[in-house]
ZATORZA-215567 format. One record per residue (C-alpha): residue in one letter; chain; x negated, y, z. Coordinates in Angstrom, 2 decimals. Layout:
BEGIN
(site "a","A",(X,Y,Z));
...
***
This chain:
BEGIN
(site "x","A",(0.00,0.00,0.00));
(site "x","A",(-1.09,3.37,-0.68));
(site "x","A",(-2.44,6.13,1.92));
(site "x","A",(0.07,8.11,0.61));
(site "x","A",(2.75,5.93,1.55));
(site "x","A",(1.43,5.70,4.76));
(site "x","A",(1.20,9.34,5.42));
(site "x","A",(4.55,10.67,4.20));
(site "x","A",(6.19,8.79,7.10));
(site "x","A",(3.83,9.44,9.85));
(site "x","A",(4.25,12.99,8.94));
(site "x","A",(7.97,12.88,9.53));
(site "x","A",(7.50,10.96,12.70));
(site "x","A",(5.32,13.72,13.67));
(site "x","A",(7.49,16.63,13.03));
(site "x","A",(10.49,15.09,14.67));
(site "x","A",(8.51,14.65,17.94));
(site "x","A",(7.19,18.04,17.95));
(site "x","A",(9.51,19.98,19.95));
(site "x","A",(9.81,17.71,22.73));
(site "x","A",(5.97,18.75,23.93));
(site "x","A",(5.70,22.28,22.66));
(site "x","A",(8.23,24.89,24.09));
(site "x","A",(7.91,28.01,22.20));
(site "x","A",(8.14,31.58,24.13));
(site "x","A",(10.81,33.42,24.42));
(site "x","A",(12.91,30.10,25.17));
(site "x","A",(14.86,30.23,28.40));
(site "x","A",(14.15,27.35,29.73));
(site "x","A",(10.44,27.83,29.19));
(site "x","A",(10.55,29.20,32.57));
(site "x","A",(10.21,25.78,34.36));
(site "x","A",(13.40,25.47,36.77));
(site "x","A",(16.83,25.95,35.61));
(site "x","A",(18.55,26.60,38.00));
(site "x","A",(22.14,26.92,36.68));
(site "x","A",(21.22,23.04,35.65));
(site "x","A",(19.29,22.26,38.44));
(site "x","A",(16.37,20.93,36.55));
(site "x","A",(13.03,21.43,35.99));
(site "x","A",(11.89,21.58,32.44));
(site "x","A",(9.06,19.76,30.86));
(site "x","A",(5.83,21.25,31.05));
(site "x","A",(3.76,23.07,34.48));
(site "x","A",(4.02,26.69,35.26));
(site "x","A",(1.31,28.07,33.04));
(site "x","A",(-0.67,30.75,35.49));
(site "x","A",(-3.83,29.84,34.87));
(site "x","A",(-4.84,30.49,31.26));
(site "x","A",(-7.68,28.17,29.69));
(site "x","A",(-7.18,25.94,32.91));
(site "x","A",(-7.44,22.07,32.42));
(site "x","A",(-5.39,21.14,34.87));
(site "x","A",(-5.97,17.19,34.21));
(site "x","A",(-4.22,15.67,31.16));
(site "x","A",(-2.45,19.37,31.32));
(site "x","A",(-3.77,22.31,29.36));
(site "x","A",(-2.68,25.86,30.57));
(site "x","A",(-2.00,28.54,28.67));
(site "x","A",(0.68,31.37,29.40));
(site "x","A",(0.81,32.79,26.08));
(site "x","A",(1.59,29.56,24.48));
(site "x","A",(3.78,28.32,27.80));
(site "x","A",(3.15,24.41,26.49));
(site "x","A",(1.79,21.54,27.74));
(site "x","A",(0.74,18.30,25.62));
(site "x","A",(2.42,16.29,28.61));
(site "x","A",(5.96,16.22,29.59));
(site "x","A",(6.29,16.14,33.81));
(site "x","A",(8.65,14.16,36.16));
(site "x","A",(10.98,15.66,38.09));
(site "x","A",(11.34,15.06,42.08));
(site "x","A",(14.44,16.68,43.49));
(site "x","A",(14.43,16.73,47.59));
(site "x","A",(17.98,16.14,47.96));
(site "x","A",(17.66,12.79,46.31));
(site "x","A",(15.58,11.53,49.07));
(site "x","A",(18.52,12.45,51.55));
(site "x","A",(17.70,15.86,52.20));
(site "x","A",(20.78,17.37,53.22));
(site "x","A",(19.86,21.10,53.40));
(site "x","A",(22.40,22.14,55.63));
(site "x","A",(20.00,22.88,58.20));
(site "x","A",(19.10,19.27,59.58));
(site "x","A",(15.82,17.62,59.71));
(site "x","A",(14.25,16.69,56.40));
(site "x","A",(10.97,16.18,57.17));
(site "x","A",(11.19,12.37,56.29));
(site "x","A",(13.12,13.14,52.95));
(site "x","A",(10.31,15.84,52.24));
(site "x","A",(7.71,13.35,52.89));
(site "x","A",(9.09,10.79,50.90));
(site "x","A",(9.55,12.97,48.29));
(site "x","A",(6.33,14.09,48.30));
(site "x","A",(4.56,10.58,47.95));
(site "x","A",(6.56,9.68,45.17));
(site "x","A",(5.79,13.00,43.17));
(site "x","A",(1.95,12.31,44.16));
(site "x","A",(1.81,8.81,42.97));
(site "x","A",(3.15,9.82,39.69));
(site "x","A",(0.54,9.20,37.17));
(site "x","A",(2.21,12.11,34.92));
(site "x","A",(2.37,15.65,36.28));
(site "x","A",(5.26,15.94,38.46));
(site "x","A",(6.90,18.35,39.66));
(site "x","A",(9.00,18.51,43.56));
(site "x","A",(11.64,20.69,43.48));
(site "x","A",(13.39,22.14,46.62));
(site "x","A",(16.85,23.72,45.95));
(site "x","A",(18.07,27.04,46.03));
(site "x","A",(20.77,28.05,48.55));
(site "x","A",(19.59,25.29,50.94));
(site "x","A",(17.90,25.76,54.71));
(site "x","A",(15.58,22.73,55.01));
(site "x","A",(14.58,22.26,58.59));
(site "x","A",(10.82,20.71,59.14));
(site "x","A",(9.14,19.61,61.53));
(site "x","A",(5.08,19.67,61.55));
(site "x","A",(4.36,17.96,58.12));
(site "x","A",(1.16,17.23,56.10));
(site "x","A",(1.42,16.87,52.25));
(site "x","A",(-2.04,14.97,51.50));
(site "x","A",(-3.89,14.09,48.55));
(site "x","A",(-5.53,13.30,46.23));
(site "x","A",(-2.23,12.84,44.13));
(site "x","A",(-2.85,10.98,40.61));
(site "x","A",(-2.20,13.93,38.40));
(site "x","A",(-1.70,17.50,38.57));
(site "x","A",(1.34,18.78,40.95));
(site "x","A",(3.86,21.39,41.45));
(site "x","A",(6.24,22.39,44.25));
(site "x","A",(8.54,24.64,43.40));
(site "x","A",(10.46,25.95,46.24));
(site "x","A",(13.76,28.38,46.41));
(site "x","A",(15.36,26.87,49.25));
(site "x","A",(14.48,27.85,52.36));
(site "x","A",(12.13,25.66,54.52));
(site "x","A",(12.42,26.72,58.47));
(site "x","A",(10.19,25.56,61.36));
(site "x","A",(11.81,23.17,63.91));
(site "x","A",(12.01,25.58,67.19));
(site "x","A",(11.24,22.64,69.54));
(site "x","A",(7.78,23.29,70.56));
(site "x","A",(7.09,19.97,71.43));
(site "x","A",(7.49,18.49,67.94));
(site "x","A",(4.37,19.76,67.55));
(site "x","A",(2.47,17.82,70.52));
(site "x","A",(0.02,15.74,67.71));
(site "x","A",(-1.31,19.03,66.70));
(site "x","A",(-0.35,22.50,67.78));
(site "x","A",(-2.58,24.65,64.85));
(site "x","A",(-0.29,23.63,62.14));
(site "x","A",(3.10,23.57,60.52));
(site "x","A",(3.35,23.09,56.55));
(site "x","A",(0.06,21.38,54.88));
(site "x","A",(-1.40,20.64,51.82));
(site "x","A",(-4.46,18.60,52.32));
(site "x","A",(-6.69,17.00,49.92));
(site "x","A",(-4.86,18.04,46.47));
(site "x","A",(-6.30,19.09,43.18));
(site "x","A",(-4.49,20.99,40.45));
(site "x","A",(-1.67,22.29,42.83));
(site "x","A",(0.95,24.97,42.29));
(site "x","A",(3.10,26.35,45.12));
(site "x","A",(5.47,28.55,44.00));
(site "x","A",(9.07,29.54,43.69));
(site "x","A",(11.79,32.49,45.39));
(site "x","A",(12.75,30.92,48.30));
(site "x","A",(11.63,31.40,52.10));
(site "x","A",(9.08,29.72,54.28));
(site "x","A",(10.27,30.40,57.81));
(site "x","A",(8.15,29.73,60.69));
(site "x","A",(10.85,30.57,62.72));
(site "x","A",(8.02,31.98,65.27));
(site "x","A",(10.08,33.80,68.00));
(site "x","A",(9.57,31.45,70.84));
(site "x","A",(5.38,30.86,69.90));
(site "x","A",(5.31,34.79,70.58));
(site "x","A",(7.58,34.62,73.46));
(site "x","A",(5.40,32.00,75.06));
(site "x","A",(1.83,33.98,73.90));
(site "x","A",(-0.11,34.97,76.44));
(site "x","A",(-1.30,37.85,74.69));
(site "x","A",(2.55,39.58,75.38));
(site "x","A",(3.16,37.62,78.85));
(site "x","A",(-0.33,38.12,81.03));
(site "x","A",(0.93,35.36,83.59));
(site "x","A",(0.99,32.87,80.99));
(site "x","A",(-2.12,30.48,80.12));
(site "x","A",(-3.33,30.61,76.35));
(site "x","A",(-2.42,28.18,73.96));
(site "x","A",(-2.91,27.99,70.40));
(site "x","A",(-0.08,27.99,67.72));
(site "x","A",(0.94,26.77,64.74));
(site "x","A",(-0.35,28.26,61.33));
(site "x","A",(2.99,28.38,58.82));
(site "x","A",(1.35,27.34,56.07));
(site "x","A",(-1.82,25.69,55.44));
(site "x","A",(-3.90,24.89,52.05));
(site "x","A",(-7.00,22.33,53.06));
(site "x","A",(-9.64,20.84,50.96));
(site "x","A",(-7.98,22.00,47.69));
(site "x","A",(-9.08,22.52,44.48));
(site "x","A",(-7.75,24.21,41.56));
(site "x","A",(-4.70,26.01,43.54));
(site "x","A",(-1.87,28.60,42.55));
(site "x","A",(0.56,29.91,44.75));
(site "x","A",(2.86,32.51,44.17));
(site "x","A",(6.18,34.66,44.58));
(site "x","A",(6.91,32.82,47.96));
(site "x","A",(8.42,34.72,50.56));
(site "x","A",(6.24,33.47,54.04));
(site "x","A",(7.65,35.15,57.25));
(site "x","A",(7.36,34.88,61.37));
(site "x","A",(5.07,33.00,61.60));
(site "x","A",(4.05,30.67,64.39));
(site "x","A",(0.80,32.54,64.23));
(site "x","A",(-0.86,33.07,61.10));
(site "x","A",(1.50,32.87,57.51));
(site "x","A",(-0.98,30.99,55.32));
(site "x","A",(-4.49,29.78,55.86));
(site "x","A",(-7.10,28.79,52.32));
(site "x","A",(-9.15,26.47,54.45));
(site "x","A",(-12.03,24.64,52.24));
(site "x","A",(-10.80,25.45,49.13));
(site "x","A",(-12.37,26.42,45.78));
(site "x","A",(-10.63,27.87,42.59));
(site "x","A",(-7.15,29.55,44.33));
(site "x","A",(-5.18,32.13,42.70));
(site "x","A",(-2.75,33.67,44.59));
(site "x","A",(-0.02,36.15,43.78));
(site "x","A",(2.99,37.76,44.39));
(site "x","A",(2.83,36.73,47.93));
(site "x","A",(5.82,38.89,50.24));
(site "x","A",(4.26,38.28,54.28));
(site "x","A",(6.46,39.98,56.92));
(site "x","A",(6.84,39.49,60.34));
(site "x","A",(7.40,42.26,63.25));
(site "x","A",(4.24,44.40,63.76));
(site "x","A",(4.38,43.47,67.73));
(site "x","A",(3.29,40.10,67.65));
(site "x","A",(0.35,38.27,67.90));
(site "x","A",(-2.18,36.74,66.16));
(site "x","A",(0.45,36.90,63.09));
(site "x","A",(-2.27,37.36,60.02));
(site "x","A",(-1.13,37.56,56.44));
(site "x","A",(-3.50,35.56,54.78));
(site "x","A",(-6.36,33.98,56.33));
(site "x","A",(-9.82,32.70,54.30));
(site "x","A",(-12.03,30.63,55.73));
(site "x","A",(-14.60,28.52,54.07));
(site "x","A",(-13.31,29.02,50.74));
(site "x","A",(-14.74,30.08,47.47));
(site "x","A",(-13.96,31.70,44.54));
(site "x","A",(-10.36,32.93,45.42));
(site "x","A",(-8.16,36.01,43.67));
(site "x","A",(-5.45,37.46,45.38));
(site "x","A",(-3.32,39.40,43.55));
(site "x","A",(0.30,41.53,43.96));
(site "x","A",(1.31,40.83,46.90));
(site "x","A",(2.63,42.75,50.14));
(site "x","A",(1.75,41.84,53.47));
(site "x","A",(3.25,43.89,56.81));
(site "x","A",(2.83,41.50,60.05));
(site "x","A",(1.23,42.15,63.44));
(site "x","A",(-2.53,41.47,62.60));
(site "x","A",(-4.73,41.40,59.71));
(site "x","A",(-3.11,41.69,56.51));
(site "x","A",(-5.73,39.91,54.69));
(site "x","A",(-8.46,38.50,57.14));
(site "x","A",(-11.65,36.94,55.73));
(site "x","A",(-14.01,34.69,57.79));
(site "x","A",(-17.09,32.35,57.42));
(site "x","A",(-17.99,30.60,55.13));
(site "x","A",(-16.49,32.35,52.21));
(site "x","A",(-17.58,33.72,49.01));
(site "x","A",(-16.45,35.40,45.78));
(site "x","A",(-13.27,36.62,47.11));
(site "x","A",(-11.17,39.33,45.15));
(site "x","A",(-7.95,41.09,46.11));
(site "x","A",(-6.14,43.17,44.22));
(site "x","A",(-2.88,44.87,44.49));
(site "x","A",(-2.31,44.86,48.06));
(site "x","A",(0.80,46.43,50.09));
(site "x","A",(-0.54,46.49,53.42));
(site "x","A",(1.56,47.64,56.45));
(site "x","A",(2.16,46.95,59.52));
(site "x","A",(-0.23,45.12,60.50));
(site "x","A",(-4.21,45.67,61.64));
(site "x","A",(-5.48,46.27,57.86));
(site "x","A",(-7.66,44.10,55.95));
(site "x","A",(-11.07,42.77,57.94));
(site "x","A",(-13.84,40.57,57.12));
(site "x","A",(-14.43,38.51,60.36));
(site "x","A",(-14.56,38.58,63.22));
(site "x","A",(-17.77,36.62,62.77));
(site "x","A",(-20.41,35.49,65.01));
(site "x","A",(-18.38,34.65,67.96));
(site "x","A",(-19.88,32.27,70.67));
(site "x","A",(-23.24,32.99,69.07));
(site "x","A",(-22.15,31.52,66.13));
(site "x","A",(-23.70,31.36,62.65));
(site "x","A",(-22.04,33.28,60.23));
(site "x","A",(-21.97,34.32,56.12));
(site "x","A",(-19.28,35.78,54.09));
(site "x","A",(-20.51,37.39,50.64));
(site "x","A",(-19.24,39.21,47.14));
(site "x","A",(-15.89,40.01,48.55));
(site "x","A",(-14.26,42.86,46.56));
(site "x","A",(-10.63,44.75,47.52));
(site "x","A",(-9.99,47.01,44.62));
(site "x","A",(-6.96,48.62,44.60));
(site "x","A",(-4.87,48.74,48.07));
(site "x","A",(-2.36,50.92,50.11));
(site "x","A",(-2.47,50.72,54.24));
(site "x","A",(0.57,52.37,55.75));
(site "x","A",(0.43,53.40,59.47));
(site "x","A",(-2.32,50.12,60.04));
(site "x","A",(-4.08,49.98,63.34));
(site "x","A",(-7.38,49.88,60.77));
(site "x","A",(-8.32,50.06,57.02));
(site "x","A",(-11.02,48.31,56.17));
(site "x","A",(-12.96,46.64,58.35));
(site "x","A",(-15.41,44.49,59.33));
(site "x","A",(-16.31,42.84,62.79));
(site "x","A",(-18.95,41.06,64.05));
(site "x","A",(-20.09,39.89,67.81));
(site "x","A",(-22.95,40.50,69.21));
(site "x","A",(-24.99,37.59,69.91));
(site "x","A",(-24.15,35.98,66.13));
(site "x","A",(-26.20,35.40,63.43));
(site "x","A",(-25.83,35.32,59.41));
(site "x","A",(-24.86,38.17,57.10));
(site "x","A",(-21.80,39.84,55.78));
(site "x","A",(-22.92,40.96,52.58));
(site "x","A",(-22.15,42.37,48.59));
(site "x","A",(-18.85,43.90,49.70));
(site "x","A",(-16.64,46.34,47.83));
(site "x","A",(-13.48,48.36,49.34));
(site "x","A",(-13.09,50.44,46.42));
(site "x","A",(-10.05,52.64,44.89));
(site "x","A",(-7.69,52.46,48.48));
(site "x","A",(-4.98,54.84,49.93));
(site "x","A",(-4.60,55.28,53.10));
(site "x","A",(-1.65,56.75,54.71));
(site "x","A",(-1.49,57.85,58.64));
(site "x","A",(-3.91,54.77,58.88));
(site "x","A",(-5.72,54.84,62.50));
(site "x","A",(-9.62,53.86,61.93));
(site "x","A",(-9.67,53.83,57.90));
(site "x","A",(-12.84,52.77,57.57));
(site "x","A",(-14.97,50.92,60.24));
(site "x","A",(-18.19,48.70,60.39));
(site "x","A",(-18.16,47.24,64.10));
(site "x","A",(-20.91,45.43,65.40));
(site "x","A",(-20.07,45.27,68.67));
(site "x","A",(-16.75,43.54,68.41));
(site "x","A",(-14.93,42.16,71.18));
(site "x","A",(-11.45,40.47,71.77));
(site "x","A",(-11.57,40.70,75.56));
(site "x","A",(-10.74,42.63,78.50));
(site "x","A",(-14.39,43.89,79.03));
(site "x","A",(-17.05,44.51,76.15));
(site "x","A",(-19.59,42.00,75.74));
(site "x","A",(-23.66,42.40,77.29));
(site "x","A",(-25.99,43.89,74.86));
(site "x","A",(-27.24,40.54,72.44));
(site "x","A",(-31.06,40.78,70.87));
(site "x","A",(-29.26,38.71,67.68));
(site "x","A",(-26.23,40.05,64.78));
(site "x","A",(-24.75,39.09,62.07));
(site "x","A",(-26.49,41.08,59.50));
(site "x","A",(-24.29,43.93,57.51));
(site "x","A",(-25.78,44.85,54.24));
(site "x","A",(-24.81,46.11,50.68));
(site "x","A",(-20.95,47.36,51.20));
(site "x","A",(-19.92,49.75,49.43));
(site "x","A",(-17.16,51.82,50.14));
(site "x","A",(-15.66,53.75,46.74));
(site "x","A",(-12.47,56.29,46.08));
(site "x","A",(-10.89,55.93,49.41));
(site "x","A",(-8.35,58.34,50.01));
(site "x","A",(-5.98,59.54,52.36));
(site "x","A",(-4.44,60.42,55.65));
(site "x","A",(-6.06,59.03,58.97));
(site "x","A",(-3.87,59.17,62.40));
(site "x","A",(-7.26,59.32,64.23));
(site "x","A",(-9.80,62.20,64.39));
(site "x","A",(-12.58,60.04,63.05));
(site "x","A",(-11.73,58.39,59.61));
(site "x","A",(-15.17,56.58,59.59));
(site "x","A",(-16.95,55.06,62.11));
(site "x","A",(-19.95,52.89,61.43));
(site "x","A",(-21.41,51.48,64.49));
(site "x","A",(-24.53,49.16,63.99));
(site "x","A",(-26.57,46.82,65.89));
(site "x","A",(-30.27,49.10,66.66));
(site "x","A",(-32.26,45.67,66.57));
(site "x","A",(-29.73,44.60,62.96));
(site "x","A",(-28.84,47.58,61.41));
(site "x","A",(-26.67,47.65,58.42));
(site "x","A",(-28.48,47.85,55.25));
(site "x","A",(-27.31,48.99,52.07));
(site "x","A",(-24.10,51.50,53.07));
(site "x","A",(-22.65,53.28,50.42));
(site "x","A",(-20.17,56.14,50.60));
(site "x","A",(-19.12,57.72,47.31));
(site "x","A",(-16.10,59.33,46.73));
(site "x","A",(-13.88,59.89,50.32));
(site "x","A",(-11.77,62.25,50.67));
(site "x","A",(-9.98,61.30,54.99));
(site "x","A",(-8.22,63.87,56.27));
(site "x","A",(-6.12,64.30,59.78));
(site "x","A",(-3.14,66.70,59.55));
(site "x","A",(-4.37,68.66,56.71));
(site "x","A",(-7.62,69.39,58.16));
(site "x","A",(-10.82,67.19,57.88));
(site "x","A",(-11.55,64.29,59.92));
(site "x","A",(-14.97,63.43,61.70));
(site "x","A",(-17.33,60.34,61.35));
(site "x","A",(-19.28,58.42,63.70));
(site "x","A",(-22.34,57.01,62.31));
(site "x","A",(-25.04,54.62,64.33));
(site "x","A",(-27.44,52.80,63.50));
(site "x","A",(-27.17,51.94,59.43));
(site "x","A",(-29.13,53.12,56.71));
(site "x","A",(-26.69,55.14,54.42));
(site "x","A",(-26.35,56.68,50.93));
(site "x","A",(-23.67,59.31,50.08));
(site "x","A",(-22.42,59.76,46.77));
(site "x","A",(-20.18,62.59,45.39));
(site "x","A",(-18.29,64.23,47.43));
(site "x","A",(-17.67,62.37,50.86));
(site "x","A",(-15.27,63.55,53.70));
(site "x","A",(-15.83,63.18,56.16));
(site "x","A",(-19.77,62.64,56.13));
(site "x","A",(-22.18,60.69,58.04));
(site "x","A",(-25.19,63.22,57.13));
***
């Protein structure tokens, strides 16, 4: 037989398969979830461009996939999501969706309150993975459900090529953790409490549009992770209680953060050892205690954070702006950092390096060791400060910080100029710079 016989048909077989893998833009269901059908269609949210996620190639001008995924619905694993425990049907959902040797997708239902107790979503999963969530997921009150380990609620541990995202609500439903802190009730004893959500060990992460609020303590935690992009993030919880940050990085690399607005009662963004290459972008911070690298060197710890760069923020009536803290005592470096092209409005301490940190009732002794500060640079920072000094840079004398740059400040208090305490650090002014350290 000919090899034009044989083509003709195979061609035809071709074309008629065609549109089942590619989705064209402009489609509407090329958005992933329908939710007036309550399905998800066939191909992974495409936020990464040029991403192999897999057998999955991303790309979100094409919005296609070479792969069609399975769908895992929560409510077919006897989720009920009127409000009553579904942490086993979450869990079973969750194994089946990782087992899946196509991408799969776990979908959790709009217009539904799921109520969880302490639950860890763990890898590795046998191909790429999204949860999409626009229910809401709330945090079992009963403190005691969390006796097996009291740092964590929500976790995803161990899982490559993972997408959280969706408009629903993780609640962490933290009222009675803050009742029982004893940083608002002195006669209690400390205890630690649950982070809402955690991301461990993961690689190749996106998580966006999520709605995270009262936390236990902290919203979300990037523990260990390498490759995240996160966006669209909306953090809130009231500004008087504790411990409450926004988004936490610790030991993780190469991590954007993008769109997103944070108001909670601590650090909007807080950034701690271990990490590198972190960007933020886009932030809406407020209230909250502004966006801090550390605290690091605590307990005489060793400590390194490096190439972290926030371009483009607003702080509203913060208890800082940009910060960082490190203990005395620690060793390390905090180093190639960037605050650049930030408004600040009736923000208390705008701009601070502390080297003298404490979180105590009485300062700490004088250390001979620091975590060495070098090469920050702090760029187009503008705005109102609700304390008289809008900079204050206070250094270690036997570590001081190397490499300050100021170019382009304009802080002002009430319409009239503010005042900056310098110590200790080895600084270069640029332009014009108000207040100034010279």
């Amino acid at each position: 037989m000919s090899l034009h016989t044989h083509f003709i048909p195979s061609l035809i077989v071709f074309l008629l398969s065609f549109p089942r893998y590619y989705s064209l833009p402009g489609n509407s269901e090329a958005s992933g979830y329908d939710a007036s059908a309550g399905r998800v269609n066939p191909w992974y949210p495409s936020t990464i461009q040029g991403r192999n996620f897999g057998s999955k190639i991303m790309s979100s001008k094409m919005g296609r996939s070479l792969a069609a995924v399975k769908t895992f619905n929560v409510n077919d694993y006897e989720a009920k999501g009127d409000g009553s425990d579904a942490t086993k049907a979450f869990n079973n959902a969750w194994k089946a969706a990782c087992s899946s040797s196509q991408g799969s997708v776990l979908v959790v239902p709009k217009n539904k309150n799921y109520l969880l107790k302490p639950i860890t979503f763990e890898g590795p999963c046998k191909s790429s993975i999204t949860v999409q969530i626009y229910g809401t997921l709330q945090a079992s009150a009963d403190r005691s459900a969390y006796s097996k380990d009291l740092t964590r609620w929500l976790v995803f541990e161990n899982v490559q090529n993972l997408a959280a995202e969706g408009s629903g609500t993780i609640n962490g439903n933290g009222k009675i953790w803050w009742e029982n802190s004893c940083r608002v009730n002195d006669d209690l004893s400390c205890k630690d409490a649950p982070t809402a959500l955690t991301f461990y060990n993961c690689k190749n992460l996106v998580v966006k549009n999520l709605k995270i609020q009262n936390a236990q303590k902290m919203h979300v935690s990037f523990e260990k992770c390498v490759g995240v992009e996160v966006s669209g993030l909306t953090i809130t919880a009231p500004a008087d209680n504790p411990n409450t940050d926004g988004i936490h990085v610790t030991r993780t690399q190469n991590i954007q953060i993008s769109s997103s607005v944070i108001g909670t009662g601590d650090d909007c963004i807080s950034i701690v050892s271990g990490s590198q290459k972190v960007q933020a972008t886009g932030i809406t911070c407020g209230p909250g205690h502004g966006i801090s690298i550390g605290s690091l060197g605590d307990g005489n710890s060793e400590a390194h954070v490096s190439d972290v760069t926030l371009n483009g923020a607003t702080l509203t009536e913060t208890t800082n702006g940009v910060r960082i803290k490190t203990w005395q005592g620690g060793s390390g470096s905090a180093s190639n950092i960037k605050f650049q092209n930030i408004e600040m409005h009736n923000v208390k301490n705008p701009t601070i390096i502390d080297q003298k940190y404490y979180d105590q009732d009485k300062p700490c002794k004088s250390q001979s060791w620091a975590v060495q500060v070098q090469n920050v640079l702090y760029m187009n920072i503008k705005g109102t400060s609700s304390s008289s000094e809008a900079i204050q840079i206070d250094c270690s004398e036997k570590f001081p910080c190397k490499g300050i740059v100021l170019q382009g400040i304009d802080l002002r208090v009430g319409g009239k100029a503010a005042k900056a305490e310098c110590n200790n650090a080895k600084i270069i002014e640029k332009g014009n710079v108000s207040p100034s350290c010279t």
